[in-house]
C-alpha positions in Angstrom: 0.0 0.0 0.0 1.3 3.2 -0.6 -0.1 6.9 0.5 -0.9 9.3 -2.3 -1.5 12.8 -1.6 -3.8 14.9 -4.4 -6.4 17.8 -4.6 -10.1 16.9 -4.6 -11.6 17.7 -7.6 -15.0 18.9 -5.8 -13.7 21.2 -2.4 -9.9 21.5 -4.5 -8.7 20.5 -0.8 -5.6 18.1 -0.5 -6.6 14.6 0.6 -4.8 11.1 0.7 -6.1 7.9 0.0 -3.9 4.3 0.2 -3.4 3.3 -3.4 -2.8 -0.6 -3.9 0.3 -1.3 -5.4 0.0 -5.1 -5.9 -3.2 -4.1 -8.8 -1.6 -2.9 -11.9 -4.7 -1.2 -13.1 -8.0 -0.3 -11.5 -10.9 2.0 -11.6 -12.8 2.4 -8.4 -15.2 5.1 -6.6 -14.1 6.7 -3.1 -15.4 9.3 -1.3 -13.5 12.8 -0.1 -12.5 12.8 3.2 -13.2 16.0 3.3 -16.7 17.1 1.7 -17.3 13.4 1.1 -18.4 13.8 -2.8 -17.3 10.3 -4.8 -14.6 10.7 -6.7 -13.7 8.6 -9.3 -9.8 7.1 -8.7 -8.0 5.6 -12.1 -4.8 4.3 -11.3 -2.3 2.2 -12.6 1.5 0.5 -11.5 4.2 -0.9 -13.6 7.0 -2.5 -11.4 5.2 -1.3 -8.3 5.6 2.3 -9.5 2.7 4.4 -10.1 2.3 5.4 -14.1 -0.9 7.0 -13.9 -3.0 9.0 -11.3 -6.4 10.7 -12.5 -9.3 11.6 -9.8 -12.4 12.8 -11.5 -15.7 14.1 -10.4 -19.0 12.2 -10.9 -21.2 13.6 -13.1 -24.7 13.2 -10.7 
């Protein structure tokens, strides 16, 4: 597991969430720690080394 630090794309605060580094590619749906709007996580690993990062907002 690996701590990631980014800016939430609904209250643009900084928030962390524990990425899985044993997955090499996912799509998932967490909530902000913060305002607790879902946010959508895409993530990938190569080599245990994160390649890609995106966290989007849900269109509702």
């Amino acid at each position: 597991m690996e701590e990631h630090f980014f800016q939430c794309p609904y209250c643009w605060e900084e928030i962390s969430m524990l990425l899985d580094t044993s997955v090499r590619y996912q799509v998932y749906v967490e909530d902000c720690e913060v305002c607790c709007n879902p946010i959508e996580l895409t993530v990938a690993y190569e080599d245990a080394v994160l390649t890609q990062f995106q966290a989007s907002s849900i269109e509702q």
